[in-house]
C-alpha positions as CSV (number, residue, x, y, z in Angstrom):
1,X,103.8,118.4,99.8
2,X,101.7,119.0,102.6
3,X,101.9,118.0,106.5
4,X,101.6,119.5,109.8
5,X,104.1,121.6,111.2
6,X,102.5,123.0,113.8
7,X,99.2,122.5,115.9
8,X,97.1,125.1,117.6
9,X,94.5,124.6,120.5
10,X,92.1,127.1,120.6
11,X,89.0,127.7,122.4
12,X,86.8,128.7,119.1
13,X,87.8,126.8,116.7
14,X,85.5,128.3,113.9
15,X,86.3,132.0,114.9
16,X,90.3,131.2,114.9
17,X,90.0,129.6,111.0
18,X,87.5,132.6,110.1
19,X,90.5,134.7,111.3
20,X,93.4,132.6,110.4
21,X,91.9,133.0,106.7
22,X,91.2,136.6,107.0
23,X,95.4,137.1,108.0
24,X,95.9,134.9,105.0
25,X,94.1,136.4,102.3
26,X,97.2,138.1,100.7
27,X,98.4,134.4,100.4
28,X,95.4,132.6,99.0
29,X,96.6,130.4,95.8
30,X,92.9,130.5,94.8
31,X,89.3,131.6,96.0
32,X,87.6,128.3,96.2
33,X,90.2,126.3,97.6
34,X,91.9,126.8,101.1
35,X,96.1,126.7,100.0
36,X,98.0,129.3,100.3
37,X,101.4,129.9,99.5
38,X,103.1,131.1,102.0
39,X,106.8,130.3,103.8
40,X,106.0,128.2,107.2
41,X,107.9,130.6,109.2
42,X,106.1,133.7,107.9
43,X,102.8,131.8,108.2
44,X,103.3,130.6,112.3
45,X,104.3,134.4,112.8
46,X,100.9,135.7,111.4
47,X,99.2,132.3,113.2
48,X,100.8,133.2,116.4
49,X,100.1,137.0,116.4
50,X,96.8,136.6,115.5
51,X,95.9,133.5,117.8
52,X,97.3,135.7,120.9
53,X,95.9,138.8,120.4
54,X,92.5,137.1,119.9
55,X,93.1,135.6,123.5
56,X,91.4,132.4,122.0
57,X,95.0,130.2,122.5
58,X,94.9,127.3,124.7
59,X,98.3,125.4,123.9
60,X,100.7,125.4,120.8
61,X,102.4,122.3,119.7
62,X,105.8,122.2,117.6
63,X,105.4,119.1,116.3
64,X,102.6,116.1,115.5
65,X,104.1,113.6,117.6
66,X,103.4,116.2,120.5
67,X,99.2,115.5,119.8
68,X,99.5,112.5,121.3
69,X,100.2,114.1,124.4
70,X,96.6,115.3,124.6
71,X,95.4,111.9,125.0
């Protein structure tokens, strides 16, 4: 039930997923575990937002065959 839909290059990687989760709390399934429920499209909106504001986006990807792109 899981996969990637979408990839984000970012220049702190650590600070974005700090962030990402902090956007995502409202959607947490759980404390201890990092799922969320949460429809893609609502989810890439917050991602997005978030990700550009924070001036920390290098390149978005649509889809995984895309990564190989980044050799």
């Amino acid at each position: 039930p899981f996969g990637v839909r979408r990839c984000w290059r970012v220049s702190d990687p650590h600070a974005v997923e700090r962030m990402v989760h902090s956007q995502l709390a409202d959607y947490r399934l759980r404390n201890d575990r990092e799922f969320f429920r949460v429809d893609f499209p609502v989810a890439a909106k917050i991602l997005d937002d978030a990700i550009g504001a924070s001036g920390m986006a290098i390149r978005t990807l649509d889809a995984l065959a895309s990564l190989t792109e980044l050799g």
